[in-house]
C-alpha positions as CSV (number, residue, x, y, z in Angstrom):
1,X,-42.4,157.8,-15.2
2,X,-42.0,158.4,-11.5
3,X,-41.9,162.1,-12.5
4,X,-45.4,161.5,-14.1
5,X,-46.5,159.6,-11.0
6,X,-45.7,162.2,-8.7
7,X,-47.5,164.5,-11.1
8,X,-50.6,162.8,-10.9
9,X,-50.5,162.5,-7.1
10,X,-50.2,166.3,-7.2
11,X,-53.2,166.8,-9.3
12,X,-55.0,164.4,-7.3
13,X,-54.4,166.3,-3.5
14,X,-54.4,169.6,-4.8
15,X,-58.1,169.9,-5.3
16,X,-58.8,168.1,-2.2
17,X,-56.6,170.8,-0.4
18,X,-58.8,173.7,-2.3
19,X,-61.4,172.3,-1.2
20,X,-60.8,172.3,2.7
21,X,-59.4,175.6,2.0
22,X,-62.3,176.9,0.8
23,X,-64.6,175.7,3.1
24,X,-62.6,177.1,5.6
25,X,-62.2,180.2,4.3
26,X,-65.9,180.7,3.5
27,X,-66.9,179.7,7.3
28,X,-64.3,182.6,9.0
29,X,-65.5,185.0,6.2
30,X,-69.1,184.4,7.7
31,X,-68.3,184.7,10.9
32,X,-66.0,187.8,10.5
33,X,-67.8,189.5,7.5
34,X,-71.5,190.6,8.5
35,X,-71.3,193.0,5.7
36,X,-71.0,190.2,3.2
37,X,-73.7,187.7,2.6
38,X,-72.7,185.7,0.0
39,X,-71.0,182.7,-0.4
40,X,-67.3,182.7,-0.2
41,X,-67.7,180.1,-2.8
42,X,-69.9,181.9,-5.3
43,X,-67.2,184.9,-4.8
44,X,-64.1,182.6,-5.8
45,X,-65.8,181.2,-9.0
46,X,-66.6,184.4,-10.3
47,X,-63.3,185.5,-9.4
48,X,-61.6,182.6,-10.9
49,X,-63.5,182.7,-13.8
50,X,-62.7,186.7,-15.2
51,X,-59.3,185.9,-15.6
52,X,-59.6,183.9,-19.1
53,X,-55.6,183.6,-19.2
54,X,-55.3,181.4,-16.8
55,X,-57.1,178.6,-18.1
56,X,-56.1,175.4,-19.6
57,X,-56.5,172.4,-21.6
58,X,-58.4,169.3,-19.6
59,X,-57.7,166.2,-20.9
60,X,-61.1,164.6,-19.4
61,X,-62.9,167.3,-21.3
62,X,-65.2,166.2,-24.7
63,X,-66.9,168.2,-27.1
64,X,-69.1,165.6,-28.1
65,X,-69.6,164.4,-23.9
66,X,-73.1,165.7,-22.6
67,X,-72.5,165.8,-18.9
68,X,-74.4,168.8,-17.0
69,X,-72.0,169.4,-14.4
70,X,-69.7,171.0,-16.4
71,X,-69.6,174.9,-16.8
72,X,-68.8,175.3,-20.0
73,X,-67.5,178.8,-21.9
74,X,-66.4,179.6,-25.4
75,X,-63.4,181.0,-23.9
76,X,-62.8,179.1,-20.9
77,X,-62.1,175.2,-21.7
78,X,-60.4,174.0,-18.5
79,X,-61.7,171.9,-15.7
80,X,-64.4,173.3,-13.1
81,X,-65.7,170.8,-11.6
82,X,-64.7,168.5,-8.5
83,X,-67.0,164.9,-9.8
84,X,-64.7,162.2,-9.7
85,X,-67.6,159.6,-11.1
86,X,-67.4,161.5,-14.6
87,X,-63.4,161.0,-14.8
88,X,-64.3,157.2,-13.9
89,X,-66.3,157.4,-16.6
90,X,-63.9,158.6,-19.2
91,X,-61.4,156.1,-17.8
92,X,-63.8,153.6,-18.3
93,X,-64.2,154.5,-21.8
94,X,-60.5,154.6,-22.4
95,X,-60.6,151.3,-20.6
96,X,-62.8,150.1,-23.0
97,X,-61.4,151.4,-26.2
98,X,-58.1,149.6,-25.0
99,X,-60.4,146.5,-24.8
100,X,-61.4,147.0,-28.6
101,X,-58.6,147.8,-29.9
102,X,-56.8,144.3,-27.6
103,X,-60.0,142.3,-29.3
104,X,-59.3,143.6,-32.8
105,X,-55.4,143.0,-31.8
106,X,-56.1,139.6,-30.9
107,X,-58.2,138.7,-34.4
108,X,-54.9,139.8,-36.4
109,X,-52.9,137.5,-34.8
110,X,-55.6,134.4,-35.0
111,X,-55.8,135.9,-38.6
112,X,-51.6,135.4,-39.1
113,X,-51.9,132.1,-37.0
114,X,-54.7,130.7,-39.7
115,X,-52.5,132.0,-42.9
116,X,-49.4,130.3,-41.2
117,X,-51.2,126.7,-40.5
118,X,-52.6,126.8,-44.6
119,X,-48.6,127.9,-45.8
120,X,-47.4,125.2,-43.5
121,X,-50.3,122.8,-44.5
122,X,-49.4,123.5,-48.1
123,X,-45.9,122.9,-47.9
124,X,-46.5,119.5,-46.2
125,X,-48.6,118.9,-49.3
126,X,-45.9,119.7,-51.9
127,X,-43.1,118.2,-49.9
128,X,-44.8,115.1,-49.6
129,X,-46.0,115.3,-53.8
130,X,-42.3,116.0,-54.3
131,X,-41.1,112.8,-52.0
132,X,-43.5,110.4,-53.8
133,X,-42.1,111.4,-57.2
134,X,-38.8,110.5,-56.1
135,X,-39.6,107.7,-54.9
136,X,-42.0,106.6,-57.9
137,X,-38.9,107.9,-60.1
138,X,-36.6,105.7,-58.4
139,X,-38.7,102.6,-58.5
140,X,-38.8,103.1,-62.3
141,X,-35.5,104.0,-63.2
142,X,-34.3,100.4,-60.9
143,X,-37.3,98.4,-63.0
144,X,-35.7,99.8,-66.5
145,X,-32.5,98.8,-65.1
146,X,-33.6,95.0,-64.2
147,X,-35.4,95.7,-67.9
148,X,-32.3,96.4,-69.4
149,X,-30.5,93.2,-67.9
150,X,-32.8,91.1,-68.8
151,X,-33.0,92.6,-72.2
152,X,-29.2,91.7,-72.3
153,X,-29.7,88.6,-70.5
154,X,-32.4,87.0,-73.5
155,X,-29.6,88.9,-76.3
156,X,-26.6,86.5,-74.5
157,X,-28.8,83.6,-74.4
158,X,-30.2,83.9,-78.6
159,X,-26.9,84.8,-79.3
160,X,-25.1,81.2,-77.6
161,X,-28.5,79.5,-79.1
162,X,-27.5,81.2,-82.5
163,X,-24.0,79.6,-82.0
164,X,-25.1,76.2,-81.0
165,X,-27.8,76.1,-84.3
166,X,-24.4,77.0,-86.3
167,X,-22.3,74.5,-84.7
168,X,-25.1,71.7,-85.0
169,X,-25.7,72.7,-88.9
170,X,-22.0,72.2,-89.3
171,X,-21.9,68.7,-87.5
172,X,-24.9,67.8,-89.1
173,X,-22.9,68.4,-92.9
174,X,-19.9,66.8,-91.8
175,X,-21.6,63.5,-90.4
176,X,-23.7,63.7,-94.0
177,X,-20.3,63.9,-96.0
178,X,-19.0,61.1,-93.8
179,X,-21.8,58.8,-94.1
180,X,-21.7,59.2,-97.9
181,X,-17.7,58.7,-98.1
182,X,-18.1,55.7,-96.1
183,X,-21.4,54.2,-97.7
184,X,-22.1,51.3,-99.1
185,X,-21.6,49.8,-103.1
186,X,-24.3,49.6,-105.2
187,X,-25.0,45.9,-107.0
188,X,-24.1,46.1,-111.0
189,X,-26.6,46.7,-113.7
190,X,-28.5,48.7,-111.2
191,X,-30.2,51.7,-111.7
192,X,-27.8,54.6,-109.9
193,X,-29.7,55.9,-106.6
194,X,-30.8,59.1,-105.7
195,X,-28.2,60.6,-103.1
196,X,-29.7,63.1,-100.9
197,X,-27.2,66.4,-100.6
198,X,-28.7,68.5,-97.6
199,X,-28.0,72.5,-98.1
200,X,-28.5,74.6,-95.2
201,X,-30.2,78.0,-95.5
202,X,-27.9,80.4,-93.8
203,X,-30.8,83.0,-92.5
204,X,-31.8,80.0,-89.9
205,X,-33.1,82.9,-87.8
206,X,-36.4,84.0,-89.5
207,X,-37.6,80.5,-91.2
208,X,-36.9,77.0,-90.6
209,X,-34.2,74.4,-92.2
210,X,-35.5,72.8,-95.4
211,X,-33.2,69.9,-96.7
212,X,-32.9,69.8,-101.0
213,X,-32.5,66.8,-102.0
214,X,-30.3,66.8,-105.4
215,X,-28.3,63.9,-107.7
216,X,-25.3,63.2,-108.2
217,X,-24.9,60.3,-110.8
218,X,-21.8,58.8,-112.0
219,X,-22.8,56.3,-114.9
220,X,-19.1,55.6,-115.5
221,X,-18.1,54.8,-111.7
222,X,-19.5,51.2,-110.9
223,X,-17.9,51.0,-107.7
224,X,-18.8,53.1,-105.7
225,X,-22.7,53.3,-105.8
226,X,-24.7,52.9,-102.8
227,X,-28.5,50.8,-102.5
228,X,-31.5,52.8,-102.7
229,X,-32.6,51.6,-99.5
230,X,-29.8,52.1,-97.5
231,X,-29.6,55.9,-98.7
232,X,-33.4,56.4,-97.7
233,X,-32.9,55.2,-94.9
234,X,-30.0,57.6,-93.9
235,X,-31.9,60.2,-95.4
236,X,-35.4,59.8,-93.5
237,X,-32.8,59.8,-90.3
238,X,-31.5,63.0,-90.7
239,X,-34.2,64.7,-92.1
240,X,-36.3,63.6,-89.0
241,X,-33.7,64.5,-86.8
242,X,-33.2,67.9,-88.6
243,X,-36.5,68.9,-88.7
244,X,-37.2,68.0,-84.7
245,X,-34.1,70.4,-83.8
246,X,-34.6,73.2,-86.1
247,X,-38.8,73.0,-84.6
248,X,-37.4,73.2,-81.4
249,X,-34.7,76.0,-82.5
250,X,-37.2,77.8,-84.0
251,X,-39.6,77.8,-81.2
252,X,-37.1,79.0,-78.8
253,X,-36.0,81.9,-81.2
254,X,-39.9,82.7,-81.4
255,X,-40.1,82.6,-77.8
256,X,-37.2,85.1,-77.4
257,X,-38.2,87.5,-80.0
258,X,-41.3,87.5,-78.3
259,X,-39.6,88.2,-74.8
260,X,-37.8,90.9,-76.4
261,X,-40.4,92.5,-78.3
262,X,-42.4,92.3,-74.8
263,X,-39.5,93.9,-72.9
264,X,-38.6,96.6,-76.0
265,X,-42.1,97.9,-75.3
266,X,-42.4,98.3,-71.3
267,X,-39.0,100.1,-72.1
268,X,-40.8,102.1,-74.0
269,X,-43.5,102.3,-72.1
270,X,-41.1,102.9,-69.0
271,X,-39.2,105.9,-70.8
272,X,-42.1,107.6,-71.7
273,X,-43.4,107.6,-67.7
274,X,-40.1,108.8,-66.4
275,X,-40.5,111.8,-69.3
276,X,-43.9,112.3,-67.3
277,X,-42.5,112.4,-64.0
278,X,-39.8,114.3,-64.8
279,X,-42.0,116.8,-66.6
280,X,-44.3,116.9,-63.1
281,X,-41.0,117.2,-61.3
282,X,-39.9,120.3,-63.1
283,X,-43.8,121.6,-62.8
284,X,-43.4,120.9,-58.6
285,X,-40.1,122.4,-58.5
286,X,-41.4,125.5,-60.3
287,X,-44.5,125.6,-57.9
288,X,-42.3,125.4,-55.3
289,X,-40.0,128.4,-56.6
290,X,-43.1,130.2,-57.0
291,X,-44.1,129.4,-53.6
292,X,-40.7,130.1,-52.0
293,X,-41.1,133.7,-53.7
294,X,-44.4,134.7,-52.2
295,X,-43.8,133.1,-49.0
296,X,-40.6,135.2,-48.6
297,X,-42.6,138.5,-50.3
298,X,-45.0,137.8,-47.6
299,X,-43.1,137.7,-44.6
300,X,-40.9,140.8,-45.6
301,X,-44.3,142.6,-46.0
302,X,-45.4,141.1,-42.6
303,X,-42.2,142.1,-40.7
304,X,-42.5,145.6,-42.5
305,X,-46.1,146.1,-41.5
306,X,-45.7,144.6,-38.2
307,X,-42.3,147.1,-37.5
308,X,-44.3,150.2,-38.3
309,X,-47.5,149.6,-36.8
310,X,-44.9,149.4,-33.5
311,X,-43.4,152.4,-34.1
312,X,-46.5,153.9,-34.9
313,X,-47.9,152.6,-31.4
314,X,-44.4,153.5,-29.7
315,X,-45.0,157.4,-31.4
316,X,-48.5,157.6,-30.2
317,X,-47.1,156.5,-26.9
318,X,-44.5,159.1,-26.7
319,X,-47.1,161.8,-27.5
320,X,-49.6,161.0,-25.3
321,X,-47.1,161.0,-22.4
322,X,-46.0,164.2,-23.6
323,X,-49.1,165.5,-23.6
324,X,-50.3,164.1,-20.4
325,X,-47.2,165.5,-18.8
326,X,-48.0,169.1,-20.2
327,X,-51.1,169.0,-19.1
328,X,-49.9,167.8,-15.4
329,X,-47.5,171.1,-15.7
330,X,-50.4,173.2,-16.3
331,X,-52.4,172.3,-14.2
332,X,-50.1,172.1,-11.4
333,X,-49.3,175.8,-12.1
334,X,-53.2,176.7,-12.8
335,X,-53.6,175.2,-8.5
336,X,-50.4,177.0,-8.0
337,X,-51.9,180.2,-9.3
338,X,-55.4,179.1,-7.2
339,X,-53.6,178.6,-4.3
340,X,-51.8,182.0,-4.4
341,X,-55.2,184.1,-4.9
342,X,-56.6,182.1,-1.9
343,X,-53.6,183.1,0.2
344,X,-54.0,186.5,-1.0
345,X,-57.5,186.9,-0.3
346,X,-57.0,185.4,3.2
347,X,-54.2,187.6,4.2
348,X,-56.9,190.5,2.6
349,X,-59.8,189.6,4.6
350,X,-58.0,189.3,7.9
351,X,-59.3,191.8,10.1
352,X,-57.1,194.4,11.7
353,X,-56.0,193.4,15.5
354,X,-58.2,195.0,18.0
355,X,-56.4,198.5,19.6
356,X,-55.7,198.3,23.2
357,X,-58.2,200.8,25.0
């Protein structure tokens, strides 16, 4: 770069120096040379311009640019003019070329910016979808839990009701059997009363307790017979009693069927949600794959693209450098080569020292 630098400084005095030189050359040349009364000037561009090898690319120079102060020739295409505005010019140009291409630079990037805000936006959408199924998942699975101990809880308590009707039932037959051991004679010549014998149904869980009354006459034992008013008595007792618990028993068995048919179907109702969720679940977590995928495709692309349109820009660098330095060679030997035919026809139009008379 400093190589380049000094290069430039170069080209920049050496025309500067031509100049002065030429000006300077033409004045002695009119002074000294009444033969001659052209320009020295005119005489150096048409000398400079017959020898067609020794011109040279100029970078400042465009086909297409319609700028009148430059001699143009099918053979010669180097530089021959001194204008400094129409170089600004053509560095202004470039200047504003390298303002388009920044601007359309710039959009890219706002472009990537906007696509990375909508992935990130979209992610925050599926990871907060994917959070509230948990959650929602969790809050069910824990109310089919309580769902399940309270199932369990209602199955303990019909079962120790279950136990208690079983346990009454069997009280209830041994106090009947006791109260007719321990009953009462019946007079003589009387007709033989009607003993009530109690039989328990032993499905007590679907239908209530209905007491049969059957009986048993003994025409040959005088004994032991009881009064008929007595044994209705005992038998409108325990029938009332009887029929007031198994009510009772069999309201709190409907009750708890009722409960647990209840509960059976918001378990049912529960399972089938969490088969939804868990069907959405998998659906999210597939999206998400799915997303992962093109995210990833997306940024290898990105990094791809982005990696060759730099070594792209570092190439085009490289060869315009190149090129510029080329052209500095040249055209530092073109004003070597001017430089050498001024000296030359200095030292030619020198006149001869005056002889000593």
């Amino acid at each position: 770069m400093r190589r380049i630098s000094a290069l430039q400084r170069v080209a920049r005095d050496v025309p500067l120096a031509i100049a002065v030189a030429e000006s300077g050359v033409a004045k002695e040349c009119r002074a000294r040379s009444p033969v001659s009364n052209r320009p020295f000037s005119q005489s150096f561009s048409n000398m400079t311009t017959r020898d067609p090898s020794a011109s040279i690319h100029n970078r400042y120079y465009a086909a297409s640019d319609v700028i009148p102060i430059f001699s143009r020739s099918n053979t010669v295409a180097r530089c021959q003019h001194t204008d400094w505005d129409a170089c600004e010019m053509l560095r202004l140009q470039e200047l504003n070329e390298a303002r388009q291409r920044a601007a359309q630079m710039e959009k890219t990037m706002r472009w990537w910016s906007e696509c990375t805000a909508s992935w990130r936006e979209k992610w925050n959408t599926v990871r907060n979808e994917r959070n509230r199924a948990r959650e929602e998942g969790q809050s069910l699975r824990t109310a089919l839990i309580e769902a399940n101990d309270e199932i369990d809880r209602l199955q303990n308590a019909k079962r120790e009701v279950e136990v208690e009707l079983a346990r009454m039932k069997a009280q209830m037959h041994a106090l009947v059997k006791e109260r007719i051991a321990n009953g009462e004679l019946l007079e003589p010549n009387s007709s033989p009363p009607q003993v009530p014998v109690i039989s328990v149904d032993e499905q007590c869980q679907a239908r209530a307790e209905h007491l049969h009354v059957a009986t048993n006459t003994d025409q040959q034992s005088d004994q032991y017979d009881f009064t008929s008013s007595t044994s209705r008595d005992y038998s409108s007792v325990f029938r009332s009693g009887h029929r007031r618990e198994n009510a009772e028993s069999m309201e709190n068995l409907r009750k708890l069927e009722t409960r647990c048919n209840e509960l059976q179907s918001e378990v049912r109702m529960m399972e089938a949600k969490c088969e939804e969720l868990q069907a959405s679940r998998n659906a999210a977590n597939e999206e998400i794959e799915e997303l992962k995928k093109c995210q990833e495709e997306n940024v290898a692309n990105g990094s791809l693209q982005k990696h060759s349109k730099e070594i792209e820009a570092i190439k085009s660098q490289r060869d315009e450098a190149l090129n510029e330095v080329q052209t500095l060679r040249m055209e530092k030997e073109f004003l070597m080569q001017q430089l050498k035919v001024l000296k030359n026809t200095v030292e030619h139009v020198e006149p001869d020292p005056p002889k000593p008379s």
